[in-house]
N, C-alpha and C positions, 0 to 999 in steps of 0.2 A: 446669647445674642448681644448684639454691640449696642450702648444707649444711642439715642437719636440726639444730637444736641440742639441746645435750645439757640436762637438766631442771635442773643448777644456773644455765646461761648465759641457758634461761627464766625460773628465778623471780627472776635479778638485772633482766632488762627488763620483766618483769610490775610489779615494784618500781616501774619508772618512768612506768609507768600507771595513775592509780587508779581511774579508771572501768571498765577493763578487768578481766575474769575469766575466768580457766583453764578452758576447758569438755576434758576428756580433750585431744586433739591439737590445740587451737584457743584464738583468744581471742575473747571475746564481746562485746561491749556493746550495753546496750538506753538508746534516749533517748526521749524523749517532749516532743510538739513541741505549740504549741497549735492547731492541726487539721491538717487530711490533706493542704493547699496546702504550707505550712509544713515537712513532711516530708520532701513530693516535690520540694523546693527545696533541700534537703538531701542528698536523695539525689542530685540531679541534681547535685552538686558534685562527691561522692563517687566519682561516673560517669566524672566529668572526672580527678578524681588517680589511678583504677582505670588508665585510657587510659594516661596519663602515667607511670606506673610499670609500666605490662604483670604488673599483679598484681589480681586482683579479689577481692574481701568476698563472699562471700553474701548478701544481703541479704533481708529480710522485712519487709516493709511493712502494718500492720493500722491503717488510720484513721490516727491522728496518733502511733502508737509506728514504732519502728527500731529493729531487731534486724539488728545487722553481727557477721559472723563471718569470722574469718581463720587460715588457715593455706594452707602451701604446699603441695598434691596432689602431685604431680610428685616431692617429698621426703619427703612420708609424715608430715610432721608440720610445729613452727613451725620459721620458718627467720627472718634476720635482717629478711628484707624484708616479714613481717608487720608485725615492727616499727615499722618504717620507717613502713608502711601506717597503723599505728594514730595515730602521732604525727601525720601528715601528717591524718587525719580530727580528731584531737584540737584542731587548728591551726583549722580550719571554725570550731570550736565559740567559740574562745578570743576 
């Protein structure tokens, strides 16, 4: 099981996210894509690195917005491989 980190070693990696935001035990990010194809093409990537890392986002899909949210259940809160998780989504986008 993955550690839980502690709220300083969070807000040094939240640092390295700027699109991402602290939601209580999780990080968030909402994007907005130019219609509903364009989303689900997104997502379906995001589908792929979920797989590939055996860590899955939440996800919420309305029309052409995405709202992904992360943290580790199993550990009660963020753990490194949210992290991991976020960069590795941030990478899609770059």
């Amino acid at each position: 099981m993955a550690v839980k980190l502690e709220r300083q070693k969070v807000a040094e990696e939240l640092q390295k996210l700027t699109e991402w935001t602290l939601q209580g035990d999780q990080i968030d990010r909402n994007l907005k894509f130019e219609n509903f194809v364009d989303a689900m093409i997104f997502v379906n990537k995001v589908a792929e690195i979920a797989e590939e890392e055996g860590h899955h986002p939440d996800i919420r899909i309305v029309y052409n917005r995405v709202t992904l949210a992360l943290t580790t259940h199993d550990s009660g809160g963020l753990t490194q491989k949210d992290f991991q998780m976020a960069h590795r989504i941030d990478a899609l986008l770059a």
